[in-house]
N, C-alpha and C positions, 0 to 999 in steps of 0.2 A: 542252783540256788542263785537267787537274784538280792545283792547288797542293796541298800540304800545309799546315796552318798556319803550321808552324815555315817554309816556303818563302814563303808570303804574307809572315811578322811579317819575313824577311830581305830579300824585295823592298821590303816599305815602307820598313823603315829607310833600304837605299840609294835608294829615293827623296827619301827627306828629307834625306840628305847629299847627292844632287846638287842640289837646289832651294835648300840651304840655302849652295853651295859657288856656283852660278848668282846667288841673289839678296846673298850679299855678297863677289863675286871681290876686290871692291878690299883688304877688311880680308884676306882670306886673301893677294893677294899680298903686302900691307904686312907682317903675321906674318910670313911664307917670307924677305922680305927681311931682316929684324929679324932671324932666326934664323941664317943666311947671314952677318950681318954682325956678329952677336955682341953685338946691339943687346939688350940685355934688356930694356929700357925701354921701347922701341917694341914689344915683343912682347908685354906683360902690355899695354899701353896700348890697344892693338888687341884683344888679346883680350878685356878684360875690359868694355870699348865692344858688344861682343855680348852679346845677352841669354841667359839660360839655355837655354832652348829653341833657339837658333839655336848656343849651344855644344854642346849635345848632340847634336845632327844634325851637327856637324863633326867629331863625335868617334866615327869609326870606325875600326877599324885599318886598318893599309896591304896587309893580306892580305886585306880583305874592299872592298876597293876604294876604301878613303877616302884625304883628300889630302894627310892628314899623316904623313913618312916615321916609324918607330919612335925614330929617334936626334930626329924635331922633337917628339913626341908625349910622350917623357921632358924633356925641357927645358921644352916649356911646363907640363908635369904640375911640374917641379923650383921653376917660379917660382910655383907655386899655382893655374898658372889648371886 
């Protein structure tokens, strides 16, 4: 089977969001929780404890499989991160 590129550059991404969602679950459940509990503090604190590169592997929509709902992905965009 022959990828397309745009179908390649989509598969890599979502590899690097599950490797990246695998190599730090702890800070993503800590976030989920923070978010959940209306913890704003613990949710920038967590996130911003991740480096760029591992923020942007987290940061796919929830339509294209990633693990942040659209109502977490506005809130944590809302506190800056």
């Amino acid at each position: 089977m022959t990828l397309t590129v745009q179908e390649d550059r989509t598969l890599l991404r979502l590899f690097r969001h599950m490797s990246a969602v695998r190599n730090h679950w702890s800070s993503v459940v800590a976030i989920k929780e923070g978010l959940r509990d209306g913890d704003d503090f613990k949710v920038i604190e967590c996130w911003t404890e991740l480096n760029a590169e591992t923020r942007t592997a987290l940061w796919v929509a929830p339509k294209s499989g990633g693990v942040w709902t659209t109502a977490e992905r506005t809130t944590i965009k809302g506190l800056g991160g």
